[in-house]
C-alpha positions in Angstrom: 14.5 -2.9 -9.8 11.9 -1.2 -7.7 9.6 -3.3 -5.8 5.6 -1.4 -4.9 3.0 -2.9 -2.7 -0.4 -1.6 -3.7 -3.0 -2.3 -0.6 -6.5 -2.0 -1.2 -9.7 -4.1 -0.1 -11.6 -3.5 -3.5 -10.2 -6.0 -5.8 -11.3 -4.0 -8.7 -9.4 -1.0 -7.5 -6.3 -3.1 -6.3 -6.1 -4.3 -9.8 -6.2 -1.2 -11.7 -3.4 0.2 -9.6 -1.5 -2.7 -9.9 -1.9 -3.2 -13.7 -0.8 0.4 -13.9 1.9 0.6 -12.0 3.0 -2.6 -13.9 3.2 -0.6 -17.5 6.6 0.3 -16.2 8.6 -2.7 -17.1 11.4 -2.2 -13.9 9.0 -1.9 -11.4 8.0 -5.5 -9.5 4.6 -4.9 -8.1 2.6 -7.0 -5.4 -0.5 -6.6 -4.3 -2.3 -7.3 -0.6 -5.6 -7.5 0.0 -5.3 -5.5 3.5 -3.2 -4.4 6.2 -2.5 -7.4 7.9 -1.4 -9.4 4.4 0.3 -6.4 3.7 2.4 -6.5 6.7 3.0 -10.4 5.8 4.4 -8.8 2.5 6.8 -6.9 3.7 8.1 -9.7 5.6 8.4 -11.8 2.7 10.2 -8.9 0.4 11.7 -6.3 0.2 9.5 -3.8 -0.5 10.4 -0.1 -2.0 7.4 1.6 -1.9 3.6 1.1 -0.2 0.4 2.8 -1.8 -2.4 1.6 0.6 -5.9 3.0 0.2 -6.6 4.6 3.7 -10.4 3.1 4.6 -9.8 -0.6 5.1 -11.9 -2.7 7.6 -9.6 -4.5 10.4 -6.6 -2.1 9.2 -6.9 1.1 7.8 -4.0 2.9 5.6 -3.0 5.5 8.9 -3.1 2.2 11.1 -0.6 0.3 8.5 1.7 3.7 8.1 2.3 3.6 12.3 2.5 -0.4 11.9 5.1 0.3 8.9 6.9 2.7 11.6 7.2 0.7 14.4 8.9 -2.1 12.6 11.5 0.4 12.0 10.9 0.3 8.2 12.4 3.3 6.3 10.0 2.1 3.4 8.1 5.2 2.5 4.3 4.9 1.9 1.5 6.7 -0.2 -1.6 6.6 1.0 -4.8 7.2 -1.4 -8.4 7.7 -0.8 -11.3 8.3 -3.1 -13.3 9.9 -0.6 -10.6 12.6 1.0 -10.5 16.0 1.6 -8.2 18.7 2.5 -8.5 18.6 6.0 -7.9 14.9 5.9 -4.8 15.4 4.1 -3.5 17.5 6.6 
C-alpha cells in the first residue's frame, strides 16, 4: 500500500490535497505542516512518495528535496507551487 506525504503550510491547501489523494482507497496519506515536521515524518514511516508545496517559511520545498537527498532517501518527491513559472520549473 502506498504511503504519500503531502507538505504544505496552508492548512486549507494541505487538506484538499490530502483529502484527495485519500479517494484512492490503497494509498496511506500523511500530512506535515512544514519541512522540518516533514523530515520528522519520514523518520517515523516509511514514506513512498513526497508532494511538498515549494514556498514554505523556515524550509522551502527545493530546501526539503536536498534535505530528502542527503539522507540518502531514494523517496522521490513532487514539488507544487501556485505561483510558478516556466523558468522556475527548469
Amino acid at each position: 500500500m502506498p504511503t504519500i506525504l503531502v507538505v504544505d503550510d496552508s492548512e486549507v491547501e494541505r487538506q484538499a490535497a490530502a483529502l484527495l489523494l485519500k479517494t484512492v482507497p490503497d494509498w496511506n496519506v500523511f500530512a506535515a505542516t512544514g519541512g522540518a515536521d516533514a523530515l520528522d515524518q519520514l523518520d517515523q514511516h516509511e514514506i513512498d512518495l513526497v508532494l511538498t508545496d515549494l514556498q514554505m517559511p523556515e524550509m522551502d520545498g527545493i530546501t526539503l528535496l536536498d534535505a530528502v537527498k542527503e539522507r540518502q532517501l531514494s523517496t522521490p518527491v513532487v514539488i507544487m507551487t501556485s505561483r510558478g513559472s516556466e523558468e522556475l520549473a527548469v
